[in-house]
C-alpha positions as CSV (number, residue, x, y, z in Angstrom):
1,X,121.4,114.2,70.7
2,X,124.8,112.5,70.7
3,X,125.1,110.1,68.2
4,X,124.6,107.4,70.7
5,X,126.3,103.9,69.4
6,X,123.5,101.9,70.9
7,X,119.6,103.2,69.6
8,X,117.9,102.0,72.9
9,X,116.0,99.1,74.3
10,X,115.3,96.4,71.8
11,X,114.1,93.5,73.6
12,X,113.6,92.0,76.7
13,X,113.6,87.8,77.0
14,X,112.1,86.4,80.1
15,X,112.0,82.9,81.1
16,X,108.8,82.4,83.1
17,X,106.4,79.4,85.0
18,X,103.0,80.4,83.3
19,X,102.9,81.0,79.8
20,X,99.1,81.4,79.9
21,X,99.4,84.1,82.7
22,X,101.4,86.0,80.6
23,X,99.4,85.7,77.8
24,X,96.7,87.0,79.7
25,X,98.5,89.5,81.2
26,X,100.4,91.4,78.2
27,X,97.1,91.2,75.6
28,X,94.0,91.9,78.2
29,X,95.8,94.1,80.8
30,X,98.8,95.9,78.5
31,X,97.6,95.5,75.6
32,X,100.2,93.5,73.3
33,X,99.4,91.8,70.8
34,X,100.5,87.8,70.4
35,X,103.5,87.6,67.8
36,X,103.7,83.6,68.8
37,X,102.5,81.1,70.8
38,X,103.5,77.4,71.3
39,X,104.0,75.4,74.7
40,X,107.1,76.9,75.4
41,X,107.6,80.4,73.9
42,X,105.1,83.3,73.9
43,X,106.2,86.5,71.9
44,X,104.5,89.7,72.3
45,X,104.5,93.0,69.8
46,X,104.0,96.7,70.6
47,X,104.5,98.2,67.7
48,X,105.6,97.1,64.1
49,X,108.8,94.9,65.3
50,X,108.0,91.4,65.2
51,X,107.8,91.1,68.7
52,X,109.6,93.3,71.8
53,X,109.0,90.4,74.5
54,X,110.3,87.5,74.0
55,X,109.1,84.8,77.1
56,X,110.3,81.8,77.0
57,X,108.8,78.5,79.5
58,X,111.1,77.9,82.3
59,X,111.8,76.5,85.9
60,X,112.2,80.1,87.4
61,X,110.8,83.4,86.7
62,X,113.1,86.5,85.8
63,X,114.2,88.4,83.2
64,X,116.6,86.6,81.8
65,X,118.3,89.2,79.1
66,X,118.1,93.1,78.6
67,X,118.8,92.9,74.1
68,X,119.9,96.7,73.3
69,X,119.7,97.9,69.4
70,X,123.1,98.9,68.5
71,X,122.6,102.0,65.4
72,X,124.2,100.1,62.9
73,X,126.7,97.1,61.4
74,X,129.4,99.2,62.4
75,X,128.6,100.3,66.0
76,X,128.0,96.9,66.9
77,X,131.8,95.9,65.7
78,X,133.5,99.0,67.6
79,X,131.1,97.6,70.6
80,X,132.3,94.2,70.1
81,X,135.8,95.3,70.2
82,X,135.2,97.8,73.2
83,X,133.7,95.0,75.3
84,X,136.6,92.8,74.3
85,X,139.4,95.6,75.5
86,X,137.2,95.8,78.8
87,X,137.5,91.7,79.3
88,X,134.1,90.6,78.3
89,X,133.8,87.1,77.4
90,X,131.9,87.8,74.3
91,X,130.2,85.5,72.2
92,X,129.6,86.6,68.5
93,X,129.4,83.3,67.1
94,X,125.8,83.4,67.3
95,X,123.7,83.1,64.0
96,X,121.5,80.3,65.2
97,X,120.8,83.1,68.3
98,X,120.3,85.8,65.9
99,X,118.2,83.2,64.1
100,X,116.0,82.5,67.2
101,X,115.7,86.5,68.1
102,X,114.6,87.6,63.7
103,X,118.0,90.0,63.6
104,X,120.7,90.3,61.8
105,X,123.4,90.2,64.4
106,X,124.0,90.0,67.4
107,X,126.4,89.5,70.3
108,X,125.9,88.4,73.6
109,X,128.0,88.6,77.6
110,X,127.2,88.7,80.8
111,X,127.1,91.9,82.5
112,X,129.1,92.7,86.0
113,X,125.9,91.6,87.7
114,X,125.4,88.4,85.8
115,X,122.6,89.1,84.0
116,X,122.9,88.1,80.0
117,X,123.1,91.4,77.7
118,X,122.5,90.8,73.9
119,X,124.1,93.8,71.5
120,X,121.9,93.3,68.0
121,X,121.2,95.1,65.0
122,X,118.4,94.6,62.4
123,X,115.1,93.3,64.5
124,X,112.8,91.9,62.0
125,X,109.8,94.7,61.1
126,X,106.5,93.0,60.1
127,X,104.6,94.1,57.1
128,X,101.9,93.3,58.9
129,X,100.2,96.0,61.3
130,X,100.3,96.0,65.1
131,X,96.8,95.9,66.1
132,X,96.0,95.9,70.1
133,X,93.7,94.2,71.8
134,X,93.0,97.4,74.0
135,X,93.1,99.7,71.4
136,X,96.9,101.0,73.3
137,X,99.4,102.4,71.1
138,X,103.3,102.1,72.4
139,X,106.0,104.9,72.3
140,X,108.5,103.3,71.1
141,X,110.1,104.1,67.3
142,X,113.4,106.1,68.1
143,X,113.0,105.5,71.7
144,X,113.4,101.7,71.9
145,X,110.3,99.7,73.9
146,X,110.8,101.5,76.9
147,X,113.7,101.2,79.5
148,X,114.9,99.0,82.6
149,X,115.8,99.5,86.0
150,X,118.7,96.6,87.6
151,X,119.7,96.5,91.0
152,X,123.5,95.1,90.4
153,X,126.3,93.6,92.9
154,X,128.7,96.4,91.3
155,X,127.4,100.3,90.8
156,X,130.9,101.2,89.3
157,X,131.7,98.3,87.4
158,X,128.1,99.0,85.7
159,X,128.4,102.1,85.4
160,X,131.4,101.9,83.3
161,X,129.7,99.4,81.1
162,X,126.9,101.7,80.4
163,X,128.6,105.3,80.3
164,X,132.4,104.6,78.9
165,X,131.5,101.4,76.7
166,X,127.8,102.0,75.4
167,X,127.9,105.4,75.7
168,X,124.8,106.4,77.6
169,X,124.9,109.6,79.1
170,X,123.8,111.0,82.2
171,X,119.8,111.8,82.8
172,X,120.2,112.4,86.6
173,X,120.2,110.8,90.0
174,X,117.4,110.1,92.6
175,X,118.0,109.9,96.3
176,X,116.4,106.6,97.5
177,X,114.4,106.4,101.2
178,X,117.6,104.2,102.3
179,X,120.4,106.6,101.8
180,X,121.3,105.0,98.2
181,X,121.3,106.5,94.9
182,X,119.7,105.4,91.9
183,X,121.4,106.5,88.5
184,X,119.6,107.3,85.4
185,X,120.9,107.4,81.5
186,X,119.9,108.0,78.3
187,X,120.7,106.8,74.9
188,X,118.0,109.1,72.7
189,X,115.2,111.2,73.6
190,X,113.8,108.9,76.1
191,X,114.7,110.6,79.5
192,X,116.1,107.0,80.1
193,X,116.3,103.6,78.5
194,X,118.2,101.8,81.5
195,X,118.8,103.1,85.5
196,X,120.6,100.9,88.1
197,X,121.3,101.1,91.9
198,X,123.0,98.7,94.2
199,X,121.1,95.7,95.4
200,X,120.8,96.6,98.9
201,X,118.8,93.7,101.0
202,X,117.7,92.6,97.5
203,X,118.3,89.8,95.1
204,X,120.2,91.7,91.7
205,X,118.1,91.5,88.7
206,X,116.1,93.8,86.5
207,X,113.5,95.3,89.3
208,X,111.0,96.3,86.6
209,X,110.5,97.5,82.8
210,X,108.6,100.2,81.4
211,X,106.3,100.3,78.6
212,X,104.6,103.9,77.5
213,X,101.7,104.2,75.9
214,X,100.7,107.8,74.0
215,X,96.6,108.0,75.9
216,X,96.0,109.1,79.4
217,X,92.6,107.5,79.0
218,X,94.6,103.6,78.1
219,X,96.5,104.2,81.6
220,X,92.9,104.9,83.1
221,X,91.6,102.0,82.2
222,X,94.4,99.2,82.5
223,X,94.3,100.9,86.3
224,X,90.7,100.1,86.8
225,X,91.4,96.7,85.4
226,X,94.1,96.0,87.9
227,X,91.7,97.9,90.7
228,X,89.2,94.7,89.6
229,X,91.7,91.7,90.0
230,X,93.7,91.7,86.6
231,X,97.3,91.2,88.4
232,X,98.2,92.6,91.7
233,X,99.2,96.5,91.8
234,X,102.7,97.2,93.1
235,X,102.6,101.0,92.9
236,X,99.4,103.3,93.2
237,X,99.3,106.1,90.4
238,X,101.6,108.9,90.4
239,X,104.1,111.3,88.3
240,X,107.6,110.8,88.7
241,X,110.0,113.7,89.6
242,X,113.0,113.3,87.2
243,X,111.1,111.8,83.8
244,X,107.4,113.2,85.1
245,X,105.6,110.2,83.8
246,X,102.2,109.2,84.7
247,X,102.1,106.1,85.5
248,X,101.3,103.0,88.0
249,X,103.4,99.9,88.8
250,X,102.1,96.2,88.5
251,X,103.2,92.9,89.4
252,X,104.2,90.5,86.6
253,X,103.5,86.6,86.2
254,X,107.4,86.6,86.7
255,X,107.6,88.1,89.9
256,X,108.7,91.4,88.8
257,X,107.5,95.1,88.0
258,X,106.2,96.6,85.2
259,X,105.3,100.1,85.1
260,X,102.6,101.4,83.2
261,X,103.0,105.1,82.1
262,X,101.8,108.4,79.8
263,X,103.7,111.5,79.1
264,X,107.4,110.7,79.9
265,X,109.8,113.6,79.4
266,X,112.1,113.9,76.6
267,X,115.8,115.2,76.7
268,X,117.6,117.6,74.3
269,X,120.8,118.4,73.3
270,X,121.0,121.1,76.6
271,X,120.0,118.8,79.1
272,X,122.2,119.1,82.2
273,X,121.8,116.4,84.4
274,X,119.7,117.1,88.0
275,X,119.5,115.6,91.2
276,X,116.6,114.3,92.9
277,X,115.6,114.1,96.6
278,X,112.6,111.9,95.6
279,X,111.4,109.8,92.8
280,X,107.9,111.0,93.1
281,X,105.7,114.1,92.9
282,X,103.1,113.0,94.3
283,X,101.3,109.1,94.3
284,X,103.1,105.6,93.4
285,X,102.5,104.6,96.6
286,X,103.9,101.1,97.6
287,X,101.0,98.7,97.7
288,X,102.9,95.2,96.8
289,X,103.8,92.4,98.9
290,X,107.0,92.9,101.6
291,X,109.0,96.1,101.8
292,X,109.1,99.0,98.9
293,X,111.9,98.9,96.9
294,X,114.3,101.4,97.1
């Protein structure tokens, strides 16, 4: 692969109502494991970072920040600078942040959509094992936690931030029902760490995250789970067209998606980027509360 300046997902901080809810949610249903827990913060592991969710107590509920790994001291500065030449307001004097999130570094702006973006290198790693309460084990490693999809105010002005500034490169692009188009990119193996389409007749924000887990049978059962009355299913099971996961979609304590998936394709060095006349091959069915997404 290109030698990407950003590795891939990091983190994701969300502010949220119901800190129980969530607990419940990521360590009965998902299958994370509690990093923390006081009144106000819950931090959740997948693997052996300290934590890759970061939810914080708050009046609203949204993902509040999308943190992405830059590959080393270096990329972050030649970020930095990038972001500054673009007219970022970036903030890098941040080590009580970087204190608060266990890395080294960090910067932090706000994106074209609004929506705070943390650069950081150097997330803690825990001696300690990850051990699941569901027995789930999370591709992550080189491929970051998963990836995230946005619906933005500005499709061009994002996608320069992503493509010319972080470097991601083209996966490929799915038609949506509407007309629209929905643009996917990677930053490593991971067919993609982050898509984005324009916000349509929705509210711009990240419309759901993705966590992958490396069973079929883990998938199974967090689905049954769901089918019983663990948190209200969004998205019936099916395999997506461009990154042919496996996977369902369920409705967070926060109001948003997450999708729960197996088997997600990786990209080479030869991929050429395709285009999609739907995002499914079969299944995901829209199940959730007022219209599908797009």
């Amino acid at each position: 692969m290109v030698d990407h300046k950003v590795a891939g997902l990091g983190y994701v901080a969300i502010e949220a109502t119901d800190l129980d809810a969530w607990q419940a949610f990521g360590t009965d249903l998902l299958g994370f494991e509690v990093a923390e827990r006081s009144d106000d913060r819950l931090r959740l592991r997948l693997d052996g970072k300290s934590y890759r969710f970061d939810i914080r107590k708050g009046p609203t509920d949204r993902v509040s920040t999308l943190g992405w790994e830059a590959r080393s001291p270096q990329a972050l500065s030649e970020l930095t600078e990038q972001l500054l030449d673009a007219g970022y307001d970036v903030d890098s004097d941040t080590a009580e942040l970087a204190s608060e999130r266990l890395v080294t570094e960090l910067v932090t702006f706000r994106d074209p959509s609004g929506l705070a973006i943390e650069v950081f290198y150097g997330l803690t790693k825990e001696q300690r094992q990850f051990v699941s309460p569901t027995s789930a084990r999370f591709v992550t490693g080189n491929c970051g936690l998963g990836h995230a999809l946005q619906l933005v105010t500005d499709v061009d002005a994002t996608q320069h931030l992503y493509a010319d500034i972080f470097g991601f490169e083209l996966s490929d692009h799915v038609l949506a029902p509407d007309g629209s188009t929905a643009t996917f990119l990677h930053c490593n193996p991971r067919h993609h760490s982050y898509a984005f389409g324009g916000v349509g007749p929705f509210s711009p924000g990240v419309g759901h995250l993705m966590v992958e887990v490396d069973e079929l049978d883990i998938v199974g059962r967090a689905y049954d789970k769901v089918l019983a009355g663990a948190a209200p299913l969004s998205m019936t099971l099916g395999r997506h067209t461009n990154d042919e996961m496996f996977s369902f979609y369920v409705r967070t304590p926060s109001g948003f998606e997450l999708e729960y998936g197996y088997g997600g394709r990786l990209l080479g060095d030869d991929h050429c980027p395709d285009r999609f006349a739907e995002a499914s091959c079969w299944g995901h069915q829209w199940v959730g509360s007022g219209p599908a997404p797009a």
